[in-house]
C-alpha positions as CSV (number, residue, x, y, z in Angstrom):
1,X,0.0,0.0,0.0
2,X,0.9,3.1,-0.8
3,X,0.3,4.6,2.7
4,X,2.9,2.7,5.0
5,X,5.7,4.2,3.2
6,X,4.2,7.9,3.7
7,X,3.3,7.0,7.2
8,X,6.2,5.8,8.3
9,X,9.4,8.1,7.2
10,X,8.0,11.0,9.4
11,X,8.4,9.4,12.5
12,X,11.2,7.1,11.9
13,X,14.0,8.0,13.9
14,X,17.4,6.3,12.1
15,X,20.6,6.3,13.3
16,X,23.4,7.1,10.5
17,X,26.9,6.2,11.5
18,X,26.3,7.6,15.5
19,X,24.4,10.7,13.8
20,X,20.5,10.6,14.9
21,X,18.7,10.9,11.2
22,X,15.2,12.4,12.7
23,X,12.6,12.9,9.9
24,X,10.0,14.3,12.0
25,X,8.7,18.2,11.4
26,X,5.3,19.7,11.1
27,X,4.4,17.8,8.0
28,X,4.3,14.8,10.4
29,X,0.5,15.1,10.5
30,X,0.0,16.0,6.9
31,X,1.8,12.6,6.4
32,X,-0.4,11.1,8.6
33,X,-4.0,12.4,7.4
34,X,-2.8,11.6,3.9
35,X,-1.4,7.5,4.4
36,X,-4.7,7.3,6.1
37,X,-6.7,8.6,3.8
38,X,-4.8,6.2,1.1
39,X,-5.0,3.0,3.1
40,X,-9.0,3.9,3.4
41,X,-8.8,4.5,-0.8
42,X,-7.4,1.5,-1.2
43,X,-10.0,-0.5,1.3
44,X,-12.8,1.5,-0.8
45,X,-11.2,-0.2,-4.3
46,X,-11.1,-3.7,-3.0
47,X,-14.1,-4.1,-1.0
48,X,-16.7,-1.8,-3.7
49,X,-14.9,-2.4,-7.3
50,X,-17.7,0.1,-8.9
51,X,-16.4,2.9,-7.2
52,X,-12.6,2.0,-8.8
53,X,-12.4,5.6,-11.0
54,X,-12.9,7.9,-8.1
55,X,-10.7,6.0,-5.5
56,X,-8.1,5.9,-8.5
57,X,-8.6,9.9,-9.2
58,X,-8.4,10.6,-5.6
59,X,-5.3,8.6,-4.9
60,X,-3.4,10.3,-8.1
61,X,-4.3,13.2,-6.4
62,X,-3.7,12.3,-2.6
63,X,-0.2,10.9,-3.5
64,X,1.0,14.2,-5.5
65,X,0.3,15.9,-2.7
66,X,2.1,13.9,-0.8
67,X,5.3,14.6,-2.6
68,X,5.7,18.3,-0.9
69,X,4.0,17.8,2.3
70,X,5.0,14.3,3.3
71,X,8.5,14.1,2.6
72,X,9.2,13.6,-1.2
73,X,6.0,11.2,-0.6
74,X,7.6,8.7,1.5
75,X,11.0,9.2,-0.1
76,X,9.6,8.3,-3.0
77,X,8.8,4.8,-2.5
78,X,4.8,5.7,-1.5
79,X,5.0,8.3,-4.3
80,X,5.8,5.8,-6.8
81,X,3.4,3.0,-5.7
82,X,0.3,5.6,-5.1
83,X,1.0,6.8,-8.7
84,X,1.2,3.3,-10.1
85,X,-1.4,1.9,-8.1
86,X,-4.3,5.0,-8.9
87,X,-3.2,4.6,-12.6
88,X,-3.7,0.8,-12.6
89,X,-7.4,1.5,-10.0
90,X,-8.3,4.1,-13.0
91,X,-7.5,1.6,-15.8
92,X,-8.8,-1.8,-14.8
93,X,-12.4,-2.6,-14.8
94,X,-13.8,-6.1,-13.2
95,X,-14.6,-9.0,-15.0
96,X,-17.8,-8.6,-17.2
97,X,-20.4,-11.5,-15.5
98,X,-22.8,-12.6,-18.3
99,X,-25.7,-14.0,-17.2
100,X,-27.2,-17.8,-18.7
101,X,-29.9,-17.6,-20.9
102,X,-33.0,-19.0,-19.5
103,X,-34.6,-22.2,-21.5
104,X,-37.3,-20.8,-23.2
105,X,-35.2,-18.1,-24.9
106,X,-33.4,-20.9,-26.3
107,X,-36.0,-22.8,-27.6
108,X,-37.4,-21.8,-31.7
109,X,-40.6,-21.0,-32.0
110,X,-42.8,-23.9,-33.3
111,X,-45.3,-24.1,-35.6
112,X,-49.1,-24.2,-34.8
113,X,-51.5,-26.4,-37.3
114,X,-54.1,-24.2,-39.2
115,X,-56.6,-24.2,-36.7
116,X,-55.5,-25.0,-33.3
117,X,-54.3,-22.7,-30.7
118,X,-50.8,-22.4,-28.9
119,X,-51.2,-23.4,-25.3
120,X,-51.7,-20.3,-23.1
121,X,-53.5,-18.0,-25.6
């Protein structure tokens, strides 16, 4: 999902060579609002397919914003999957379910005698 990585760089605290490496500023709550919002996108696509073009348009949209308020998006590895993943939920379209044809529709009419009636009439 495209929302850990976004999530998670603003409050990671990493250690480089002795040197604390703390990510963690005012956009720590922008970065927050904004991996929620794409983990609940991405809930919305799986669990109501017919709704697929707006959670993809909103997650194109969620993830570019991302890129100046959370961090280069995740350092780029949320920005990159939210872009992929909105283009592909824009895209793809389920499987087309076609329903079987009941009996009668396959049957061919049949012909009546000169003076008797079909059945039913």
């Amino acid at each position: 999902m495209a929302g850990l990585p976004i999530l998670y760089w603003p409050y990671a605290h990493l250690d480089l060579g002795g040197i604390p490496l703390a990510m963690s500023t005012t956009s720590g709550a922008g970065a927050l609002i904004i991996g929620v919002l794409l983990i609940t996108l991405g809930l919305t696509h799986w669990y109501q397919p017919h709704l697929r073009v707006f959670a993809g348009i909103a997650t194109l949209l969620l993830t570019l914003v991302s890129f100046p308020v959370a961090n280069f998006g995740g350092l780029f590895l949320g920005l990159i999957t939210g872009l992929i993943g909105g283009s592909l939920a824009c895209s793809w379209a389920p499987p087309v379910t076609t329903e079987p044809s009941t009996a009668s529709a396959d049957r061919a009419p049949t012909a009546v005698p000169a003076g008797e009636s079909r059945p039913g009439s």
